[in-house]
N, C-alpha and C positions, 0 to 999 in steps of 0.2 A: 565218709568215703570221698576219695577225689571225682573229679567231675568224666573223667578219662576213664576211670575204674567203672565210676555208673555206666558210663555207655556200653561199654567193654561185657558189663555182665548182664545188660538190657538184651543186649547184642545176640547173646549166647545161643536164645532159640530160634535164631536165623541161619546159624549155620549148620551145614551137613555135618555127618560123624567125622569126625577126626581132622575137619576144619580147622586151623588155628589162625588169627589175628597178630599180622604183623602190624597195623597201626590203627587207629580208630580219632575221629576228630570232628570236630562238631560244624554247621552252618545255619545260617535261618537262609529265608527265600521273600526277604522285603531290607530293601537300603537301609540302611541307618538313617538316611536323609527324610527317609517318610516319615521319623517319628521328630525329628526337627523341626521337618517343616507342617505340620498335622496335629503333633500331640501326640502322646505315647499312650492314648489309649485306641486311636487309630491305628496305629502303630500295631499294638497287641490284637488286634481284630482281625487285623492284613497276613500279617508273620506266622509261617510256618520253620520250626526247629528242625534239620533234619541229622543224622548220623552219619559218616561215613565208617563203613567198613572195609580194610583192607586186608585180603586175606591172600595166600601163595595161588589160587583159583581163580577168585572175583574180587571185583568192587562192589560191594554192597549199598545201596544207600536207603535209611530207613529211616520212616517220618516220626516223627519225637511227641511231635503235639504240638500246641500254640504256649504253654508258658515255660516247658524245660527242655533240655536238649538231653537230659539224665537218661530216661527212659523209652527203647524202642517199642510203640505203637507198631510196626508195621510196613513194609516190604515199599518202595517208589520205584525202584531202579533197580536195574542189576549191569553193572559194566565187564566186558571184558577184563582181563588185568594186565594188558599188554594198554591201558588207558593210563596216559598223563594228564597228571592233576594239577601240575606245576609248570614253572615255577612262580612260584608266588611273589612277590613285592607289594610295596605301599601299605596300607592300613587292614584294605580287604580283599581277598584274592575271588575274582568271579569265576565260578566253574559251570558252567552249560550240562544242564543233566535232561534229556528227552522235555527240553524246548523250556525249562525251567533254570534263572539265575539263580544258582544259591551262591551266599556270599560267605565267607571264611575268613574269621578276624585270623590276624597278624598270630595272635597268640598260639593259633594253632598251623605256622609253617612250617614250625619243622616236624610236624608230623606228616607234612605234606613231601616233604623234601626226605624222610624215611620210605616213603609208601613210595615216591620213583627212586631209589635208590634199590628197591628190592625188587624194581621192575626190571631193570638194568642189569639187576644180577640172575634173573632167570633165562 
């Protein structure tokens, strides 16, 4: 199963009835730099995964665990959905979530650039 698909179905018992998932995409909540400059088992000690959920209601965000971003643990956040996430550039896109930087590879901007494109349209 894709990495997108796990979250997606992780996801599932966070939302209200009849909730549906316009994007979903992954962050941890420690630099890349810490596991550079530390060691990557500091690294793994420090790092939280977390989910985001984007749904026509909320932004979700729901904590993963320390070694996968695949499966929702459990509730952190809950954002309005009139909240932009974007735009994103560079390697990692920093997002502020109740006083917490999570960080968002590249790989997942255009999910980020979906999720305000559907903000834009409500």
């Amino acid at each position: 199963m894709a990495l997108r698909d796990s979250m997606r179905s992780s996801a599932a018992q966070y939302l209200r009835p009849g909730e549906t998932v316009q994007a979903v995409f992954g962050a941890q909540t420690a630099s890349q730099w810490l596991a550079a400059l530390t060691g990557f088992f500091v690294f793994l000690g420090l790092n939280r995964y977390r989910i985001f959920v984007v749904t026509p209601q909320r932004v979700l965000v729901l904590d993963a665990g320390k070694s996968s971003m695949k499966k929702a643990r459990g509730v952190v956040a809950e954002l309005p959905r009139s909240t932009r996430l974007g735009p994103a550039s560079g390697m990692w896109h920093v997002i502020a979530v109740d006083g917490e930087k999570l960080r968002v590879h590249r790989r997942f901007f255009k999910d980020i650039e979906i999720a305000d494109s559907e903000t834009a349209a409500v």
